[in-house]
C-alpha positions in Angstrom: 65.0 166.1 114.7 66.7 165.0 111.9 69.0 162.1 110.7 71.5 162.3 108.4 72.7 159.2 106.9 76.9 159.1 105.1 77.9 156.7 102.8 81.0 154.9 103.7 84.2 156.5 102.5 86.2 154.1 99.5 89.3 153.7 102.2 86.7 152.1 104.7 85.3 149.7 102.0 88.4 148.4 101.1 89.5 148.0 104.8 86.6 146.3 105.6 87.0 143.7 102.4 91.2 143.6 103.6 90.0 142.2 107.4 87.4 139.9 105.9 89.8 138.3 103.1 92.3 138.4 105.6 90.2 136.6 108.4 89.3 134.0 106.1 92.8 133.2 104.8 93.7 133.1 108.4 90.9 130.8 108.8 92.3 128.6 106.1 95.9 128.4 107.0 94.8 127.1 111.0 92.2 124.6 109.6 93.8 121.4 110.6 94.8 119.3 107.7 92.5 115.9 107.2 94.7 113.0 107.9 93.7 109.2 107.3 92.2 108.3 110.6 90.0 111.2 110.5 88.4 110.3 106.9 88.5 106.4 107.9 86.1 107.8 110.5 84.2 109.7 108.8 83.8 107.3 106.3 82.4 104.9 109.1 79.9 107.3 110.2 78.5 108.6 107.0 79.0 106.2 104.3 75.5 106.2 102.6 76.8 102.4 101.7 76.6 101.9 104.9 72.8 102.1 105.3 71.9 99.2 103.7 74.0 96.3 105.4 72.4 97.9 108.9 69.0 97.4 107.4 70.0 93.6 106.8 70.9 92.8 110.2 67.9 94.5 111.6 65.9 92.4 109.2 67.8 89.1 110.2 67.2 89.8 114.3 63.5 90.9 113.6 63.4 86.7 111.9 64.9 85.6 114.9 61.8 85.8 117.1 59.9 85.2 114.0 61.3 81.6 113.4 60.3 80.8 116.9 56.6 81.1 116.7 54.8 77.8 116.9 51.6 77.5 114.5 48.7 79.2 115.2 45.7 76.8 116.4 42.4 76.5 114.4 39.4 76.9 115.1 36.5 75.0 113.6 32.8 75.1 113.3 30.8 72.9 111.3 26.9 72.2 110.9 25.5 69.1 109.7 22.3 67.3 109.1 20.1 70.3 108.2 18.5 71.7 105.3 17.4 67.6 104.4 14.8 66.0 103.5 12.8 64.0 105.6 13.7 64.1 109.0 16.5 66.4 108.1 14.4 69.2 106.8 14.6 72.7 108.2 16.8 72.8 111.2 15.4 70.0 113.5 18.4 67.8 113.4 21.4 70.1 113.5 24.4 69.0 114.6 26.7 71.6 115.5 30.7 71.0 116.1 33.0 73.5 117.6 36.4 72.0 117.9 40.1 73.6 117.8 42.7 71.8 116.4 46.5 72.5 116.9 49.6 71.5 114.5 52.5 69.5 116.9 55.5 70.0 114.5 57.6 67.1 114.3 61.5 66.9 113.8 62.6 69.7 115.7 61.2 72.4 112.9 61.1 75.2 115.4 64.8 74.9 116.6 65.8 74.4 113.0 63.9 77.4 111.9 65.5 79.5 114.4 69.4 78.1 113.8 68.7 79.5 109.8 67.7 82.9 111.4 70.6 83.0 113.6 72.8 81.8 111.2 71.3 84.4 108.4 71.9 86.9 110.9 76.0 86.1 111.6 75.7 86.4 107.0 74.5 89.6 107.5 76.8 90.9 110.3 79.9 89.5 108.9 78.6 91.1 105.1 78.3 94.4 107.1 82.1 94.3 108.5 83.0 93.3 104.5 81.0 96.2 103.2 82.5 98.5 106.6 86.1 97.5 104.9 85.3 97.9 101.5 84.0 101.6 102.1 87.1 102.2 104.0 89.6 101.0 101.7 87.6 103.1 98.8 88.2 106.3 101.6 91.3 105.0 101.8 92.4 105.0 98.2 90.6 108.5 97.1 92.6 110.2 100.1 95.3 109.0 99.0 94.2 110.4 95.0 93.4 113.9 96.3 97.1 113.5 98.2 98.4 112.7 94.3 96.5 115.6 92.8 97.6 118.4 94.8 101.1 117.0 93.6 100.2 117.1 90.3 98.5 120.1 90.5 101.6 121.6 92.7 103.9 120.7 89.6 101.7 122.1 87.4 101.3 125.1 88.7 105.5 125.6 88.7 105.9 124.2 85.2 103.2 126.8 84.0 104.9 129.7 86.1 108.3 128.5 84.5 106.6 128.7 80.7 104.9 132.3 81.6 108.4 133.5 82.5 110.2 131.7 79.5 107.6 133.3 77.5 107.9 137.0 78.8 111.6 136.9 78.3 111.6 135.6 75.0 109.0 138.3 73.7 111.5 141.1 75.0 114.5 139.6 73.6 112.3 139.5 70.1 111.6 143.3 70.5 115.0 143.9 71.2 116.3 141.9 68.3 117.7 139.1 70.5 116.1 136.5 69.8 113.9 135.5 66.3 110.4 135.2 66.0 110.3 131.4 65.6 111.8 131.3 69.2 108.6 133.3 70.3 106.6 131.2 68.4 107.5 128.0 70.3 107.6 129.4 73.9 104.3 130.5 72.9 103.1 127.1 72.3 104.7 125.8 75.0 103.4 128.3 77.6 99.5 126.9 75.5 100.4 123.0 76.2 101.5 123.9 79.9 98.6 125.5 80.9 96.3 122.9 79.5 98.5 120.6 81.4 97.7 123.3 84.1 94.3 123.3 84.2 93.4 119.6 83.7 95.5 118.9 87.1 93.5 121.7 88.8 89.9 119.7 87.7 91.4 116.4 88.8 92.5 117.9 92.1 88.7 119.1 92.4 87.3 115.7 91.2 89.3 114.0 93.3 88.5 115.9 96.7 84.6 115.8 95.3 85.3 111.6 95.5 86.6 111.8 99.3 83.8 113.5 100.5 81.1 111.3 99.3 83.0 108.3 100.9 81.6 110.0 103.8 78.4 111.6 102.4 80.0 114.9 101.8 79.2 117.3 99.2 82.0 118.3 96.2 82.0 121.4 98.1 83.4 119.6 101.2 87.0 120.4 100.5 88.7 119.5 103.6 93.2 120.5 103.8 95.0 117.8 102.7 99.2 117.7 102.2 100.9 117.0 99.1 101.9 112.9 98.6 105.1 112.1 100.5 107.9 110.2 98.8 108.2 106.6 98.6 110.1 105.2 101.8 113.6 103.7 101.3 112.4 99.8 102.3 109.2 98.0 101.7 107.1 95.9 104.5 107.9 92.6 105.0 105.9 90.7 102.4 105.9 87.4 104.5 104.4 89.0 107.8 101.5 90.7 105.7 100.4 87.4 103.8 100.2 85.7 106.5 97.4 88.1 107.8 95.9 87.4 104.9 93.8 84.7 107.1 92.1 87.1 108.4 90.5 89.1 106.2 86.4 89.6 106.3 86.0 87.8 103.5 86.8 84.6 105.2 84.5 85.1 108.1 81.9 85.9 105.4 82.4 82.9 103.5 82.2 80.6 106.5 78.9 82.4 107.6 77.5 81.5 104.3 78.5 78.0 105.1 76.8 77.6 108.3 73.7 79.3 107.1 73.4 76.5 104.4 74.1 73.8 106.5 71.4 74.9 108.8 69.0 75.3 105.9 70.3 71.3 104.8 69.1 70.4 109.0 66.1 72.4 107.7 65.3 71.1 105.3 65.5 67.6 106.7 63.8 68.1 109.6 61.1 68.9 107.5 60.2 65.5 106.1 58.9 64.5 109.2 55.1 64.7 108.9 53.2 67.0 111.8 50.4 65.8 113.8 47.3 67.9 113.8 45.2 66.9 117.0 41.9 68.6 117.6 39.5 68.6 120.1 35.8 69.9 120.8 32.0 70.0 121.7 29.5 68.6 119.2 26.2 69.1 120.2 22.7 67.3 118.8 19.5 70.3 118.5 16.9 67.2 118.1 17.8 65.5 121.4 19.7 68.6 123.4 22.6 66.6 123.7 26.3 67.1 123.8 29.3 65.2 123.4 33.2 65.7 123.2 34.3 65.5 119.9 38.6 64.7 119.3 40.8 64.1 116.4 44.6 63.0 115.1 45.5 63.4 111.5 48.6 62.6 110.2 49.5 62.8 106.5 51.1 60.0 104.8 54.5 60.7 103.2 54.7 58.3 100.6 54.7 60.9 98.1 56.3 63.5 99.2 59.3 63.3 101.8 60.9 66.6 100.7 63.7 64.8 99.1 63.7 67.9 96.0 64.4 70.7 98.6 67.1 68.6 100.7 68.7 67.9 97.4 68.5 71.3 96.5 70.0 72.4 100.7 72.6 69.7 99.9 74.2 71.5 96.6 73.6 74.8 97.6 76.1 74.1 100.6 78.3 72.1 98.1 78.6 75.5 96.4 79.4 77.7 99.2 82.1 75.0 100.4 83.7 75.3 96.9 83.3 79.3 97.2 85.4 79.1 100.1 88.4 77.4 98.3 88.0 79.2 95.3 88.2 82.5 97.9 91.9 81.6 99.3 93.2 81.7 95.5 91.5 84.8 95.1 92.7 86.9 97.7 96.3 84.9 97.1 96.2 86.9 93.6 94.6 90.1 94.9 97.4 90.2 97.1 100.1 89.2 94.8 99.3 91.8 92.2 99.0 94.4 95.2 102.6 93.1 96.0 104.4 93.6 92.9 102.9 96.7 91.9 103.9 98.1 95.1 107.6 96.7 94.2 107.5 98.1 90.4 106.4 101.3 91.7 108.7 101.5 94.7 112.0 100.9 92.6 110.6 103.1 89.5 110.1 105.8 92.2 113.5 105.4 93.9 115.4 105.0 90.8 114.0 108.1 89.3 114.7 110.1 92.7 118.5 108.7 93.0 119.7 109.1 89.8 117.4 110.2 86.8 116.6 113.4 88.9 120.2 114.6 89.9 121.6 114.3 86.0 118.5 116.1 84.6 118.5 118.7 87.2 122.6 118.6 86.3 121.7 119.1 82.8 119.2 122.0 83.6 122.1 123.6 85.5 124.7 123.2 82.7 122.6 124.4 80.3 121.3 127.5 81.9 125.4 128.5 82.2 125.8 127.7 78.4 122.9 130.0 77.8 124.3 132.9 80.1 127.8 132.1 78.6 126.1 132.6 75.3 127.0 128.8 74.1 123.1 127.9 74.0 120.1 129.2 73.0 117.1 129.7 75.5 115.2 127.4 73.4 117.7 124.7 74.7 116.4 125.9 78.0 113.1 125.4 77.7 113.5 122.1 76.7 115.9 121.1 79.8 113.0 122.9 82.0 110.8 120.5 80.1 112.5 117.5 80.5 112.7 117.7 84.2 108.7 118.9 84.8 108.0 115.7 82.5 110.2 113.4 84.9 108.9 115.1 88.2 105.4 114.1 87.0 107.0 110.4 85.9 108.3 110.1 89.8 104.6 111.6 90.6 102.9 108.4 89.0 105.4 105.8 90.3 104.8 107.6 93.8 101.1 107.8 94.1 101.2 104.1 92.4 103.0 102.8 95.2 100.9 104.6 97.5 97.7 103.3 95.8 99.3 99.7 95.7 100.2 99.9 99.7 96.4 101.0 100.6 95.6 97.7 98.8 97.9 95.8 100.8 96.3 97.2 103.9 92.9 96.3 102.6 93.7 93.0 102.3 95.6 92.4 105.6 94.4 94.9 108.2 91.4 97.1 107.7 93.0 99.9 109.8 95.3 100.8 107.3 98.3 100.8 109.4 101.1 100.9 106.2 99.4 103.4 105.0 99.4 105.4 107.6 103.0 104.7 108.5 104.2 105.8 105.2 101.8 109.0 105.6 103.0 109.7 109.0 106.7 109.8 107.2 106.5 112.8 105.4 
């Protein structure tokens, strides 16, 4: 028996290609587009700069039990009275001493050492949630930069198709004498600077989505569906209600961690110049006579030299500091959040101005010229440049847009960490 193979047929090639590309396009069109909760989340779950607070806080609970260990006893063994001369030659008069001796820590060091740990661990929690809302407000802010870039790169694309065209009809009116050589020269030119234009939005759209997807640990090739940037609403938030949740960001609880902590190192600190008591106790027993005898002891150094007063000094500064910090934290924040504010006002009345009344007279203009040129009153040079002059504002109202966009996910990082203006104003489009 034999077997013959046949090579597919062209027609069945190309209709296997046509259902693939066709599959896949389907595939892309029912992806569900990324919205803001989705890459807050993932940006939760995945943040590499994420790994490191975690490690913290393990490391502060694994102190925990370790500041509650009381010393480890001693053990002691000493020989005396041998090797001599004499009657202490040799080994004949040995006296041997076993005894174990045990530090009694004095001033409450144990309880002290364990409020530091405790207190280092509430630092380390409360650095993790400022850390948690710094990741998200950097997901927050490069979602809303890919959302920016596909508008950009939208425009782009429609101000290069509008050049291409402008270009093709000006070469035919040059062949058929319509239109002079210099004309062609120009559109040419122009067509050149639009697709540059062209194909530095199409790298910023890719840099952009490559900067989303490592908020979350992603790959550049991790392109998730995202919409174009909505318009800027007609009214802003009211600026009163959001400072006033300014009180609450994680900075503050941070801030008053760090406060405890050193004040619980000061209590440390003191507690410390209270000298310990070593007490030890044992069997001693004489080789010469076969004799034993109990053997016990108290030390207690003398603190006339050193009563810790460096380090308490030192506790008592170091808190100073982190009280100052605190202060010096309000007028931070109070500027972070008026800058935040009036950018988000500049940008807001650029952006509606633009949209009300620069981009009705230009696209006026557009429309009067393009009769004056089919009228024969205007040149299609004239055209161009009214085409021109309304790409160039559309990326102007761009910029104001995704600036107030950018300003409001500052805002939100500074007043509520789950970004609800943001994703208000995203919800609105």
């Amino acid at each position: 028996m034999s077997f013959v193979s046949k090579s597919p047929s062209l027609a069945s090639l190309l209709g296997c290609v046509y259902l693939l590309t066709f599959a896949s396009l389907c595939a892309a069109e029912s992806a569900p587009e990324l919205t803001l909760s989705e890459a807050l989340r993932r940006a939760d779950a995945g943040s590499p700069a994420l790994l490191a607070p975690t490690s913290a806080t393990r490391s502060a609970e694994a102190l925990i039990t370790q500041a509650g260990v009381r010393p480890n006893p001693t053990l002691d063994l000493s020989l005396e009275n041998f090797a001599g001369s004499g009657a202490f030659r040799g080994f004949d008069g040995v006296e041997t001493t076993v005894q174990i001796s045990q530090v009694l820590e004095r001033g409450g060091k144990s309880d002290k050492r364990t409020g530091v740990a405790r207190s280092e661990l509430e630092v380390a929690e409360q650095a993790f949630v400022v850390r948690r809302a710094e990741v998200r407000a950097a997901a927050a802010a490069a979602y809303i930069a890919v959302l920016a870039a596909n508008s950009r790169a939208e425009n782009a694309e429609r101000s290069l198709a509008l050049a291409r065209e402008s270009a093709d009809v000006i070469a035919a009116q040059v062949q058929g004498a319509a239109a002079s050589s210099v004309e062609s020269a120009r559109a040419r030119a122009a067509l050149s600077t639009t697709r540059a234009d062209h194909t530095r939005a199409a790298s910023a759209r890719v840099k952009a989505h490559a900067s989303l997807a490592a908020s979350w640990g992603g790959t550049p090739e991790d392109s998730p569906t995202l919409p174009s940037l909505p318009q800027a609403p007609d009214t802003l938030p009211d600026r009163n209600t959001l400072f006033a949740q300014l009180s609450a960001h994680p900075l503050h609880a941070l801030q008053q961690a760090t406060i405890g902590a050193r004040r619980a190192a000061l209590q440390l600190a003191r507690s410390s110049s209270a000298q310990d008591v070593t007490v030890a106790g044992g069997l001693r027993s004489l080789r010469d006579t076969g004799d034993a005898a109990l053997v016990v002891g108290v030390s207690v150094p003398l603190s006339f030299r050193n009563q810790n007063e460096g380090a308490i000094l030192a506790a008592r500064e170091t808190l100073a500091g982190a009280e100052q910090s605190a202060r010096a934290l309000d007028a931070e924040l109070r500027a972070a959040f008026t800058s935040a504010w009036q950018d988000l006002q500049l940008a807001h009345t650029v952006a509606r101005d633009l949209r009300a009344d620069a981009l009705p007279a230009t696209e006026e203009a557009l429309a009067i010229v393009r009769r004056a040129h089919a009228q024969g009153e205007a040149s299609l040079l004239d055209v161009l440049e009214a085409r021109r002059a309304l790409n160039s504002l559309n990326r102007e109202i761009l910029d104001a847009e995704a600036a107030f966009a950018t300003a409001l996910v500052r805002l939100d990082a500074l007043t509520d960490p789950s970004f609800p203006l943001t994703t208000a104003f995203l919800s609105s489009q």
